[in-house]
C-alpha positions, 0 to 999 in steps of 0.5 A: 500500500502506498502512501497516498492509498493510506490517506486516501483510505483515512479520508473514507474511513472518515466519510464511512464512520464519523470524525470525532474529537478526543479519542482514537475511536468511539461507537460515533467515529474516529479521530483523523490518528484514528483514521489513518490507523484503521486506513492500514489494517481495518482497525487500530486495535490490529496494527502490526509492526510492519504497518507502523511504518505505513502509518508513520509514512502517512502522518508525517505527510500529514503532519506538514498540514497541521501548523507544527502541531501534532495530528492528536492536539490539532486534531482535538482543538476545539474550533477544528472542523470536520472540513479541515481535516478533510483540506488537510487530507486532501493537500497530504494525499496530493503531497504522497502522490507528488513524492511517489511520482518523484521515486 
């Protein structure tokens, strides 16, 4: 898996399942870490070791987005908003997709 395809995927996982603040996962949705967790392996809970460079690879893309601060405190800022993780998601994926390009 690429890691476009891991961001891409967090973005449905999104979409399919709710975003929420405040913690991984809930019976309402995940966070945007959450998201990405559950993109490599169906749920975060099942994460092997070879998957953390997947979701490693990813979040640091990610994390050129955010303004410096990490994916969990931005994600959790109180005036953030579902349509700006899904911004932030949309310019990482293009980012992954460039960076793929370049290999």
């Amino acid at each position: 898996m690429k890691t476009s395809e891991v961001i891409r995927e967090a973005r449905n996982v999104l979409f399919e399942r709710g975003w929420i603040q405040g913690a991984l996962e809930r019976i309402d949705g995940v966070c945007l870490r959450g998201a990405v967790m559950t993109a490599v392996r169906g749920s975060y809970l099942y994460l092997m070791d070879t998957d953390v460079c997947l979701v490693n690879a990813a979040e640091d893309i990610i994390g050129t987005q955010t303004g410096g601060w990490s994916i969990p405190t931005w994600n959790d800022m109180g005036s953030r908003t579902f349509d700006e993780v899904i911004e932030v998601l949309d310019k990482a994926e293009k980012i992954a997709e460039q960076m793929e390009a370049g290999q």
